[in-house]
Structures are given as structure tokens and as C-alpha cells.
DOSELO-20863 format. One line per field, with one value per residue (C-alpha): residue number from 1; residue in one letter; chain; x, y, z. Coordinates in Angstrom, 3 decimals. Each point is the difference from the previous one (the first is absolute). Example, Ala and Ser with C-alpha at 12.3 -4.5 7.8 and 13.67 -1.06 7.14 Angstrom:
k <- c(1	2)
r <- c(a	s)
c <- c(A	A)
x <- c(12.300	1.370)
y <- c(-4.500	3.440)
z <- c(7.800	-0.660)
***
This chain:
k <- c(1	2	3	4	5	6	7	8	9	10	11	12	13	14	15	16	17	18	19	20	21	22	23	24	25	26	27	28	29	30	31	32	33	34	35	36	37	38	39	40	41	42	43	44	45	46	47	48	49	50	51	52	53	54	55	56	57	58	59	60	61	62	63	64	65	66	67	68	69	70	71	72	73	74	75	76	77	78	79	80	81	82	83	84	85	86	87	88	89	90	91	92	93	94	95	96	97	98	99	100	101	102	103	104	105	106	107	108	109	110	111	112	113	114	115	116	117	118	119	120	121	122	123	124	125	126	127	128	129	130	131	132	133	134	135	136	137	138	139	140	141	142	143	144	145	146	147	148	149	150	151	152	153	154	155	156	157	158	159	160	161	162	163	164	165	166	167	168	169	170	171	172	173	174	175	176	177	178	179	180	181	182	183	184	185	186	187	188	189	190	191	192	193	194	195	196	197	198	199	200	201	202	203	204	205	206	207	208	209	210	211	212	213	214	215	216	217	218	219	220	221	222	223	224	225	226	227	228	229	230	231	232	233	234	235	236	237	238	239	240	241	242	243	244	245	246	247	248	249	250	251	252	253	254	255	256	257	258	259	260	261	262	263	264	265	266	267	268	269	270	271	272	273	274	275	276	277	278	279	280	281)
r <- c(x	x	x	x	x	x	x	x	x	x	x	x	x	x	x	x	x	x	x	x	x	x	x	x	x	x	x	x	x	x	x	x	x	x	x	x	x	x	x	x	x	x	x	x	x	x	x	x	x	x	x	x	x	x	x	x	x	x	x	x	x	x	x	x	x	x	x	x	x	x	x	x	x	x	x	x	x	x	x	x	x	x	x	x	x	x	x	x	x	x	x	x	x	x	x	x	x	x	x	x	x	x	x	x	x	x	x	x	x	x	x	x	x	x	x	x	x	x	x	x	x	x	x	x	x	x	x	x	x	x	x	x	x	x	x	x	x	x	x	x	x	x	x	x	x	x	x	x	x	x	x	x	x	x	x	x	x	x	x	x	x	x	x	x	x	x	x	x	x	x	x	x	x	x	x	x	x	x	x	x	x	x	x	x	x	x	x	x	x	x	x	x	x	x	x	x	x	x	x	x	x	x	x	x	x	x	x	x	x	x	x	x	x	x	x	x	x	x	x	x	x	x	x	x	x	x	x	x	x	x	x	x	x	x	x	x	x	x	x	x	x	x	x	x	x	x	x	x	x	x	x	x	x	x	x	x	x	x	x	x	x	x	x	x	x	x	x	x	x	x	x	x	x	x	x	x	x	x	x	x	x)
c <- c(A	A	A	A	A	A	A	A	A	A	A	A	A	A	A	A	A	A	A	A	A	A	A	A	A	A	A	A	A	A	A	A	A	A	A	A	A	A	A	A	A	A	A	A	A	A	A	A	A	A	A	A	A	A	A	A	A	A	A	A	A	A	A	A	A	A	A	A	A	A	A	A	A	A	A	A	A	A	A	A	A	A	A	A	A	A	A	A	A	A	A	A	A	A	A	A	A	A	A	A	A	A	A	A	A	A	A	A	A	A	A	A	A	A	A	A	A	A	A	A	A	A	A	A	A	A	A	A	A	A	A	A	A	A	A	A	A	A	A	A	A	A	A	A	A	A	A	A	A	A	A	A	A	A	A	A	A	A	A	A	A	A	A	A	A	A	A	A	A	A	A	A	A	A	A	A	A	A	A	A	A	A	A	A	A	A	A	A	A	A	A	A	A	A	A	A	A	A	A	A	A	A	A	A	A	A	A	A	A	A	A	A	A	A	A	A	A	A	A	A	A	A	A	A	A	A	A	A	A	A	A	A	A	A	A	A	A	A	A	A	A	A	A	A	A	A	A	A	A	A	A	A	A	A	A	A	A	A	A	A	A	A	A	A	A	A	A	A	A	A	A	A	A	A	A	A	A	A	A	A	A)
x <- c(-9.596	1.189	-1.449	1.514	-0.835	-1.705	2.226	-1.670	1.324	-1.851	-3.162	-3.017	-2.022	2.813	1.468	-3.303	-0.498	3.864	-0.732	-3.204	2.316	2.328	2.852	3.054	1.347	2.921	1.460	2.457	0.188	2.122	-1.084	2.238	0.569	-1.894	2.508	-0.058	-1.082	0.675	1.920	3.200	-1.498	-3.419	3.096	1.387	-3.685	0.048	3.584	3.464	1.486	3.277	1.502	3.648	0.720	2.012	-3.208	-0.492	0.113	0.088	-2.702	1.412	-1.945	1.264	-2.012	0.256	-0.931	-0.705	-1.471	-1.640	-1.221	0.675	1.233	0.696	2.725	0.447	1.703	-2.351	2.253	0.711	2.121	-1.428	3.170	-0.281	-3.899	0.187	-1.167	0.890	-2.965	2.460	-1.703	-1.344	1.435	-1.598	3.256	3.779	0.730	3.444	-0.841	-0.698	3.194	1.667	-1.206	1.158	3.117	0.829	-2.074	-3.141	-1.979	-1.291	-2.037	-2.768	-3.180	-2.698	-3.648	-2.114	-3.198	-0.891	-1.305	3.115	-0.052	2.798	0.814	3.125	1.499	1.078	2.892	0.349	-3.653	-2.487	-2.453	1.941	-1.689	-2.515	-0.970	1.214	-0.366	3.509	1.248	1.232	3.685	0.851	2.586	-2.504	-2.845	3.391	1.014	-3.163	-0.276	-3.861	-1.900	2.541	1.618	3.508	2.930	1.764	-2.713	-2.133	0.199	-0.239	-3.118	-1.259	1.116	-1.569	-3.238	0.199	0.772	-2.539	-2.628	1.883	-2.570	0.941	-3.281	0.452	3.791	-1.414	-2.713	3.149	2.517	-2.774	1.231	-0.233	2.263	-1.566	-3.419	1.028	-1.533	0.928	-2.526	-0.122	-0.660	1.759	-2.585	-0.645	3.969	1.195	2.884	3.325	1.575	0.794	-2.380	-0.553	1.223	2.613	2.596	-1.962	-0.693	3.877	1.158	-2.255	0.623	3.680	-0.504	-2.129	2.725	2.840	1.851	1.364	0.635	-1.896	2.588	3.613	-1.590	2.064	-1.513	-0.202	-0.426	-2.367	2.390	0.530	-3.527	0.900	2.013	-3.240	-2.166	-4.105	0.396	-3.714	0.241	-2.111	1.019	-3.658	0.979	-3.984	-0.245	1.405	-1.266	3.105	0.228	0.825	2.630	3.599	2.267	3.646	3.405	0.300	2.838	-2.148	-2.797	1.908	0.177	-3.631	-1.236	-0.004	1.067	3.784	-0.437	0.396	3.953	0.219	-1.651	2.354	-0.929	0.554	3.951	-0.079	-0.809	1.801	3.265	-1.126	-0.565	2.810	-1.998)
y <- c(-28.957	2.959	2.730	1.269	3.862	0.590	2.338	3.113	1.660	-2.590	0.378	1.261	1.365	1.910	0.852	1.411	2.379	1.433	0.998	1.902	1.311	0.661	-1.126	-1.287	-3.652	-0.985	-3.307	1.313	1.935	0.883	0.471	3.106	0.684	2.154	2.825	0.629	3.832	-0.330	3.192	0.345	1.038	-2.450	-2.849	1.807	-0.011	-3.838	-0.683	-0.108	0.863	-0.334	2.395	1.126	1.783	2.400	1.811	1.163	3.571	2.624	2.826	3.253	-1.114	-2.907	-2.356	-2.546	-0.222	-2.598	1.094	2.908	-1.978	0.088	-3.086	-2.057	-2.742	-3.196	-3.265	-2.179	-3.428	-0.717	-2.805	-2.170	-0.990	-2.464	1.160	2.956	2.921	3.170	2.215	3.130	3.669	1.337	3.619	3.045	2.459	0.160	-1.061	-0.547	-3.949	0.197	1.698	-2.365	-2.689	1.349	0.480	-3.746	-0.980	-1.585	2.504	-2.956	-1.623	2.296	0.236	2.949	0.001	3.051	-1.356	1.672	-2.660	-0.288	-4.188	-1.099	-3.221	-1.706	-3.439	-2.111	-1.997	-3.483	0.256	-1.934	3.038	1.228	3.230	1.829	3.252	1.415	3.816	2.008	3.139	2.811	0.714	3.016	1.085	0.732	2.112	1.805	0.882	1.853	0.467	-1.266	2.021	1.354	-3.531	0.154	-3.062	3.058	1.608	-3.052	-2.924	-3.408	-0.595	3.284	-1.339	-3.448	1.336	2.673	-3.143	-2.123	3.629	0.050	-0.090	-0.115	1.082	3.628	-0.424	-0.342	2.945	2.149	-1.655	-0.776	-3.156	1.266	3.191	0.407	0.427	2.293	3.457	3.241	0.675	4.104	1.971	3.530	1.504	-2.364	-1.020	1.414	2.492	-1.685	1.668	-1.061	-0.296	3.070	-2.777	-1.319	0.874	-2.134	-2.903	0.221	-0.594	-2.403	-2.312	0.376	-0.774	-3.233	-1.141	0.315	2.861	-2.625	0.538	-2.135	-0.802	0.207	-0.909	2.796	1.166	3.525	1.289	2.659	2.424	-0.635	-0.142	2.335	-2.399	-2.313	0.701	-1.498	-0.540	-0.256	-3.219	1.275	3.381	0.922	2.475	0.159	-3.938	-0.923	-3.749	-1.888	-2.139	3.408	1.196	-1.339	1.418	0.799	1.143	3.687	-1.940	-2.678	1.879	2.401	-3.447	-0.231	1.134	3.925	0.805	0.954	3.305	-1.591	0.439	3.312	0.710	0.669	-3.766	-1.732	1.124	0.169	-3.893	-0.898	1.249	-1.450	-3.519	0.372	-1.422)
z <- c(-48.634	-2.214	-2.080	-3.102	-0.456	-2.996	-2.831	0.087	-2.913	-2.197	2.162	-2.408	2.245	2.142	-3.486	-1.152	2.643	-0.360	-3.388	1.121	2.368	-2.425	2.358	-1.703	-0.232	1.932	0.910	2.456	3.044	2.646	3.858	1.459	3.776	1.874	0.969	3.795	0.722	3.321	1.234	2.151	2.548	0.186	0.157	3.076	1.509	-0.548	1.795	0.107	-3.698	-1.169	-2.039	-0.659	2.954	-1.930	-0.841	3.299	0.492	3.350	-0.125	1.091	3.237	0.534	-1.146	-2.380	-3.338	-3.398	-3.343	1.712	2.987	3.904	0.439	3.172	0.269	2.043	0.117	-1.238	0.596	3.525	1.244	3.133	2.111	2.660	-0.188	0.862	-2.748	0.622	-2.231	-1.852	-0.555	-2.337	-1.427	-1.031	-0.855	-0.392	3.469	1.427	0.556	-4.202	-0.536	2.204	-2.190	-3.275	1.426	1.075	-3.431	1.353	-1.652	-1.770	2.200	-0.265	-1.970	-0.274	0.861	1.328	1.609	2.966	1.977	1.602	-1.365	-1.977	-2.008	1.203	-0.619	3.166	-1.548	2.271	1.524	-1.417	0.182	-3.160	-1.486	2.447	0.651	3.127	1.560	0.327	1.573	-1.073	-0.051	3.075	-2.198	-2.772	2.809	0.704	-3.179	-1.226	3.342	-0.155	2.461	2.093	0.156	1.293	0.630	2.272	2.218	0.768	2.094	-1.201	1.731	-2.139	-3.108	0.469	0.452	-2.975	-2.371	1.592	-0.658	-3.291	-3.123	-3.808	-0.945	1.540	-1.403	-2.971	0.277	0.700	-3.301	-2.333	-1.541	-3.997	-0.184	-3.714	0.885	2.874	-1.209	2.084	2.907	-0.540	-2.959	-0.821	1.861	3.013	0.585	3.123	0.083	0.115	3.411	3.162	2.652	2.401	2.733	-1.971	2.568	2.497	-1.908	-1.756	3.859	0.530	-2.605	0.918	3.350	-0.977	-2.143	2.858	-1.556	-2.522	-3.923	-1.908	-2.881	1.789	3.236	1.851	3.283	1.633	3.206	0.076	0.458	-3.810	-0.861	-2.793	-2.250	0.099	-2.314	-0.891	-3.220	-2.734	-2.007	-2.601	-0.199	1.607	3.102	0.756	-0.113	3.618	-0.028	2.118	-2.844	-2.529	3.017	0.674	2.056	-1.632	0.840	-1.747	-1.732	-1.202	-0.292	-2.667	-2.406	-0.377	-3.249	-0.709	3.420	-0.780	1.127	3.264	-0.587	0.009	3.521	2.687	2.078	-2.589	-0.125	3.628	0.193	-2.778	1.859	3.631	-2.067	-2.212	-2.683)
***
């Protein structure tokens, strides 16, 4: 059995009350699609998104970045070979093992998300479990290069850096790198900001945070006795001397550390020539 639909436009009674309305007579319309106002960064809540990778960018901290957003990246398709998976980790900043990857052009293979469960959506390709959720680890390389709480690859045992990536949680991550940089507002005023020095201790904490990071320079990976202590500098990320957070603090060659932004003046100082002639750079 079928029903016709009556027409409406030559229904009296419907027509009656559209002229009281006064609403106009059409015999046409047109449904449109309900736009999706679903931000970038509620579709990195949800899971793995893929984007064009070539819109990821480094923070002057390290980590990394898309339309504003801390992003982190994973392989999201994962072969099974002869049954065996073997799970991939998931990266917070501009890591060696990234750089490696763009180098032999396998960039590719990842996607963004930036939950902070710690869960991640991956694809199993040749297991019938197909597309689950699984939990990951964080890459060592990453903890290392933001150097997350003191986290070293040099200093510490493997045992030690197990257990700090087993410890390791993205929510404080990010409570420390807020995921929106746009909504980011500046924690002091004029009045209440601190004064931008160095730290009555800084002397102390400079050697210490050399001495955690075995005397090594974090961008030409040269390494010093401490007999020349002197050409290793601790180096503020964000140009804050009074914020000493281990992520804000990298340790530099003076060499190296007279490329970072406005600190050319390094040049002129007598170590600087001095190394520059024992390393013949």
C-alpha cells in the first residue's frame, strides 16, 4: 500500500493561514548543508588527523606546533608482520628520531592528535582487530629534548628512563605548553612581572644544569671537560633570565650559543675567539 502526499501549495486551509501570515509563495526550495564548526583542535581531541605535514612548525622550545596548536604526532598505520606488532611513540617536539625521519622521507607516516589520555587511534594493517585504540609511550628523545623535568638520554640509566616514561603524564605536559598558544595571555602585569635578572644562585644552578647534561652542547653536541667549563654556556630559551624552568634552559657551546637570537655580542668576548681558534671553526 502507498500514500500519495497531498500538494500543499494548493492546500486551502494551509494556504489560508500563510496569507495571515503574510509568508510568501514558493514552489521551490533548496536544502543546504549544515557547515561543520568543529575546530582544529576539537578534531585533534577526537583522534588521529591528517593534515599536510608541511604545516608543522618548531616552537622556540621545542615543541611542536599546527595552526597555533601544540600538536603531538604518531604513526597511526602499523603493519602486523608474522603477528607480531610492534606499538610506535608518540612525539611531543623536534626530536632527533623526527629529524631522522624527515631525512630518509617517512615524515609521512604521521598524523596529529593532542589528547592527553595518553590513548591513540592506530590502524593494525593484516590483523583482523583493524582500528582500535591502544595506549603509547612517549618518545625518550622527545623528554630529552625539552629536557622534561630534568629528563636526560646522557646522565640516566635506562632503568631511570623507563620509569620516567612509564611516570610520564601529558596532562601536566600540557599544564606546562598550554595547547592554544592564542589564548595564552601573559601571567604578570607591569607591576607584578618579576625583574628580568639572573638568580642570586645562578652560578650554582648554571653548574648544575651543566653537570646534569654531561658537559655536552646541546646543538653541535661537542663535549667539555670541566676544565673548559667556560666555553659551556646555560643558555634562556625565552630570553627570561628569571624563568629557570629546565624546559626554558639549554646548555650551549659559547660558539653556538652566540647564533641564538640577539646574542651576537657573544663574538666579541675574549672565549669566544679563544675557542674559535682551539676548534678551528
Amino acid at each position: 500500500m502507498s500514500f500519495k502526499l497531498p500538494d500543499f501549495l494548493n492546500w486551502t486551509s494551509l494556504d489560508n493561514l500563510r496569507k495571515k501570515m503574510g509568508a510568501p509563495l514558493t514552489s521551490g526550495f533548496s536544502l543546504k548543508p549544515i557547515q561543520s564548526d568543529i575546530s582544529f583542535a576539537e578534531k585533534l581531541l577526537s583522534g588521529g588527523v591528517e593534515i599536510n605535514l608541511d604545516e608543522v612548525q618548531v616552537h622556540h622550545d621545542g615543541t611542536l606546533l599546527c595552526n597555533n596548536t601544540r600538536i603531538l604526532l604518531h604513526i597511526r598505520d602499523i603493519s602486523c608482520i608474522a603477528g607480531e606488532v610492534r606499538m610506535p611513540k608518540y612525539h611531543l617536539a623536534n626530536c632527533q628520531v623526527l629529524e631522522k625521519m624527515r631525512r630518509n622521507s617517512r615524515f609521512d607516516r604521521y598524523v596529529v592528535a593532542n589528547k592527553d589520555t595518553g590513548e591513540f587511534q592506530v590502524n593494525i594493517l593484516g590483523n583482523s582487530k583493524g582500528s582500535q585504540t591502544v595506549k603509547l609511550n612517549v618518545c625518550q628523545s622527545c623528554l630529552d629534548r625539552i629536557h622534561w623535568q630534568g629528563f636526560s638520554m646522557q646522565s640516566m640509566s635506562s632503568g631511570e628512563r623507563r620509569s620516567r616514561v612509564a611516570d610520564f603524564s601529558l596532562a601536566d605536559f600540557f599544564k606546562e605548553y598550554p595547547r592554544d598558544l592564542v589564548r595564552t595571555k601573559p601571567l604578570h602585569t607591569s607591576i607584578t612581572a618579576p625583574l628580568n635578572d639572573y638568580p642570586q644562585n645562578w652560578s650554582k644552578l648554571s653548574k648544575e644544569i651543566r653537570q646534569n647534561r654531561g658537559h655536552q652542547c646541546e646543538s653541535c653536541k661537542a663535549s667539555f671537560s670541566q676544565d673548559d667549563s667556560r666555553f659551556l654556556h646555560v643558555h634562556h630559551r625565552n630570553g627570561l633570565k628569571n624563568d629557570n624552568s629546565s624546559a626554558n634552559l639549554a646548555v650551549l657551546c659559547i660558539a653556538c650559543h652566540a647564533e641564538q637570537p640577539e646574542h651576537g655580542h657573544l663574538k666579541a668576548h675574549p672565549d669566544y675567539k679563544l675557542f674559535m681558534r682551539r676548534h678551528k671553526r
